[in-house]
C-alpha positions as CSV (number, residue, x, y, z in Angstrom):
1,X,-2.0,0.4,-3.5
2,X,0.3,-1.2,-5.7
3,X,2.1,-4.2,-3.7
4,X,1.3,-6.2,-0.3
5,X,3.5,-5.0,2.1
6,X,2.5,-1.2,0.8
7,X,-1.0,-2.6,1.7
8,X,0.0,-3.5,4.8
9,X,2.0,-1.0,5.9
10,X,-0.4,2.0,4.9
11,X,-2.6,-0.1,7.2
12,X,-0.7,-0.2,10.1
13,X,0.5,3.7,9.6
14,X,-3.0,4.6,9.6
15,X,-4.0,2.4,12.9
16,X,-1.3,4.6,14.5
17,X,-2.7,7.5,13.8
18,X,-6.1,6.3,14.6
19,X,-8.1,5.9,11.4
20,X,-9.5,2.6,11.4
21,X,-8.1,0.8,8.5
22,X,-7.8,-2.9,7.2
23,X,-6.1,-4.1,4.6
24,X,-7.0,-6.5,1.8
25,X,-4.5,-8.3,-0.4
26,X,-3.6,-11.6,-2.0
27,X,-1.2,-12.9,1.2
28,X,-3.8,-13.0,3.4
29,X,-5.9,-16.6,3.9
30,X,-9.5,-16.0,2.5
31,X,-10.8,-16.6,6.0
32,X,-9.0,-13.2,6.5
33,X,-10.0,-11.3,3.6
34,X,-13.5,-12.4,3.8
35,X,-12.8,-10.8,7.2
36,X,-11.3,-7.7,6.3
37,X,-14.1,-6.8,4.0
38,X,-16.9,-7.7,6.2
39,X,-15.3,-5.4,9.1
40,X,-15.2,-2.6,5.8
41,X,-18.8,-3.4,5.0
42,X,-20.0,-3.6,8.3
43,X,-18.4,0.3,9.3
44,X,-16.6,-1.3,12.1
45,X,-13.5,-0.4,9.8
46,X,-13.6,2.9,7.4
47,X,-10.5,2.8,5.4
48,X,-10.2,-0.3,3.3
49,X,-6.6,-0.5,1.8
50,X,-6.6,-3.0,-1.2
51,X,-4.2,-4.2,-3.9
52,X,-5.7,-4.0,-7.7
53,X,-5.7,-7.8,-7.5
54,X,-7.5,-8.3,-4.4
55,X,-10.1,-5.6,-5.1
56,X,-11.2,-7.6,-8.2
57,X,-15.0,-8.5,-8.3
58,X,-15.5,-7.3,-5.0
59,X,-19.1,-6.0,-4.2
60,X,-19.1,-3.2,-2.2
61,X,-22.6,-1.5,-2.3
62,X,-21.3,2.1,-1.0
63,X,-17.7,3.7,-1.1
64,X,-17.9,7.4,-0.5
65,X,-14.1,7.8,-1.3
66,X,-11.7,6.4,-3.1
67,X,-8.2,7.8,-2.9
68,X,-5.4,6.6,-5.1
69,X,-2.3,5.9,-3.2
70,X,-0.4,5.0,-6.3
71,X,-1.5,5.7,-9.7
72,X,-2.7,2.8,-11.6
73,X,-0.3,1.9,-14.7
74,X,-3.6,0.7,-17.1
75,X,-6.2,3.0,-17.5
76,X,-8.7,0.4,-17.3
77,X,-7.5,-0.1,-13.2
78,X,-8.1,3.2,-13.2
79,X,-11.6,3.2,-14.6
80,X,-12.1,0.3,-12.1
81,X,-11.3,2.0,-8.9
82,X,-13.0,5.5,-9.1
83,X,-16.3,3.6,-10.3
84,X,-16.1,2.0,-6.8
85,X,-18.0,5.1,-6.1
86,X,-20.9,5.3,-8.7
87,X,-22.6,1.9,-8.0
88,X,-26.1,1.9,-8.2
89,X,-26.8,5.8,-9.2
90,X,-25.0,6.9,-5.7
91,X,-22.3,9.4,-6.2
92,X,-18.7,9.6,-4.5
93,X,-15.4,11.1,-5.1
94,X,-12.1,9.9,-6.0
95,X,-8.7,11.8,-5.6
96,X,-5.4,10.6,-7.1
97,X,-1.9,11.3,-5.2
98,X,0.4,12.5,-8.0
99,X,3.6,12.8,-8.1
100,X,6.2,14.4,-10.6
101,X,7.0,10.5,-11.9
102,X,3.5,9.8,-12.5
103,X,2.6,12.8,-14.6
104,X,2.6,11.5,-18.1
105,X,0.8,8.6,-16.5
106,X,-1.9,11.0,-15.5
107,X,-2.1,12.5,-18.4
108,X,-2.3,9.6,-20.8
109,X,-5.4,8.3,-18.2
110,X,-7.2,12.0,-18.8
111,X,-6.8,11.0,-22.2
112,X,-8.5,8.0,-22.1
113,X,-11.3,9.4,-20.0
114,X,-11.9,12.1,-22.1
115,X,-11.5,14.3,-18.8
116,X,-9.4,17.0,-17.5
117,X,-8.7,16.2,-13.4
118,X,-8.8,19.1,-11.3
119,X,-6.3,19.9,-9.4
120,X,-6.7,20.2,-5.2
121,X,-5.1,22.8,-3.8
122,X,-3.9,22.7,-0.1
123,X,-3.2,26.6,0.5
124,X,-1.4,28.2,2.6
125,X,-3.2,26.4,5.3
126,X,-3.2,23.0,4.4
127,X,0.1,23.3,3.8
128,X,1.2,24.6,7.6
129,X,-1.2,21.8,8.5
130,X,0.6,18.7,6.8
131,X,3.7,20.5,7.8
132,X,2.1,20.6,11.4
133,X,1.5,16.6,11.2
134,X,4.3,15.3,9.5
135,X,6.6,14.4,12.6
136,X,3.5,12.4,13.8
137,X,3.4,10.7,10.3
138,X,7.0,10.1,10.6
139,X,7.3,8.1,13.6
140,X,4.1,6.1,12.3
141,X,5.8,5.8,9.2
142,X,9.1,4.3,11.0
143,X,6.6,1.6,13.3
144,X,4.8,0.8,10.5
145,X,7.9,-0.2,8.5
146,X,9.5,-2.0,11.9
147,X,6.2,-3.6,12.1
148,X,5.7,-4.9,8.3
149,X,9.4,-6.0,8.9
150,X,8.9,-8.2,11.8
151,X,5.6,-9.6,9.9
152,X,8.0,-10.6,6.6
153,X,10.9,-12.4,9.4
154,X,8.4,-14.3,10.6
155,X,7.1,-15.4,7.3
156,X,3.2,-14.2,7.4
157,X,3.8,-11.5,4.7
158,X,5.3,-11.5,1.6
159,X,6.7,-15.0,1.3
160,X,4.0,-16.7,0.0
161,X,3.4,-19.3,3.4
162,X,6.7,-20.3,3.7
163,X,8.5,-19.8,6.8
164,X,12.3,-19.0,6.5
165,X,15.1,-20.7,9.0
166,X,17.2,-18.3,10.9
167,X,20.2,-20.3,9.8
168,X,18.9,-20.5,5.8
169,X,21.3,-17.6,4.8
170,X,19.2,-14.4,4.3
171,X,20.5,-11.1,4.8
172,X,17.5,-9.2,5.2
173,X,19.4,-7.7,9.0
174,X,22.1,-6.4,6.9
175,X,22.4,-3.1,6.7
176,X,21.2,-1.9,3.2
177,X,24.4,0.1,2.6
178,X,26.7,-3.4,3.2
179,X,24.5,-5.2,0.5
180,X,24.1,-2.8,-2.1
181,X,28.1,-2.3,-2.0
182,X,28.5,-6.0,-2.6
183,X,30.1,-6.8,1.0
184,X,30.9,-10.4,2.3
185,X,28.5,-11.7,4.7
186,X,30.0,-13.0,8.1
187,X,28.9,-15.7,8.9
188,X,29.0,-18.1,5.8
189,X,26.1,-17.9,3.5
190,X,28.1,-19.8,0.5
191,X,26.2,-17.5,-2.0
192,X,29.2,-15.4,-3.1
193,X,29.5,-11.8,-2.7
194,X,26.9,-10.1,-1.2
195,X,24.9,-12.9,-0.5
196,X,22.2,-11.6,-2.0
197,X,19.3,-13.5,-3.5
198,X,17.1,-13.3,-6.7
């Protein structure tokens, strides 16, 4: 996955729907990650969700799978991740979610491979199945974002260690509409309109 808190939230969506998955990325302590990738090696967890820069230099002796959440921007990352799979003569598969904004991305990574993907086609069934599943996704999807948020207000995602003050002027409980129209915070804040931050 490309960012942190997609790591972590793909994580926690997936422990709701009861896959057990771990994530691996650069905010946690290296006590953790070490962790994480010991329950992955072990079996205890299946699903190992990992940032590009976490996954670097990892050994991980057998990976069956490796799916492609977001489409790697550098071909190379690319190259990287599906040979997760092909360590030490073993064989595996890799799929690649693709959507219509990361087609000429695709493409230029075919390219570069020297390899025209196939394409995986649901069906008619697979279709009425995700169809079947997707209000179960949903509210996991809803948690899992309620979730990562609580983890970022208390400051053990996304802001590097540092814990914020409730009084230190962030509008992260604003509703999205009110700061993306500019709208004065109540409350103070002293940052102008908006009171957004950089």
């Amino acid at each position: 996955v490309r960012t942190v808190v997609d790591a972590q939230r793909l994580a926690i969506l997936l422990r709701l729907l009861s896959f057990p998955a771990v994530p691996l990325h650069g905010q946690l302590s290296q006590s953790a990650r070490l962790g994480a990738l010991n329950k992955f090696k072990s079996g205890g967890k299946s699903i190992l969700l990992a940032t590009d820069v976490a996954s670097r230099g990892l050994d991980i002796p057998s990976v069956d799978l490796v799916v492609n959440y977001d489409l790697p921007t550098n071909s190379k990352d690319y190259i990287h991740r599906v040979g997760r799979t092909a360590r030490a003569g073993r064989s595996g598969k890799s799929v690649t979610l693709v959507t219509q904004y990361d087609v000429e991305l695709f493409q230029r990574i075919e390219g570069v491979i020297g390899k025209k993907m196939d394409e995986y086609p649901l069906g008619a069934s697979g279709k009425a199945e995700a169809l079947l599943l997707s209000e179960r996704v949903g509210e996991g999807q809803r948690e899992a974002i309620r979730e990562v948020k609580e983890l970022q207000l208390s400051g053990s995602l996304g802001n590097k260690g540092k814990k914020r003050r409730a009084d230190d002027g962030d509008d992260r409980d604003r509703d999205d509409d009110e700061r993306e129209a500019g709208m004065p915070r109540v409350g103070g804040g002293g940052r102008g309109r908006g009171g957004a931050r950089g």
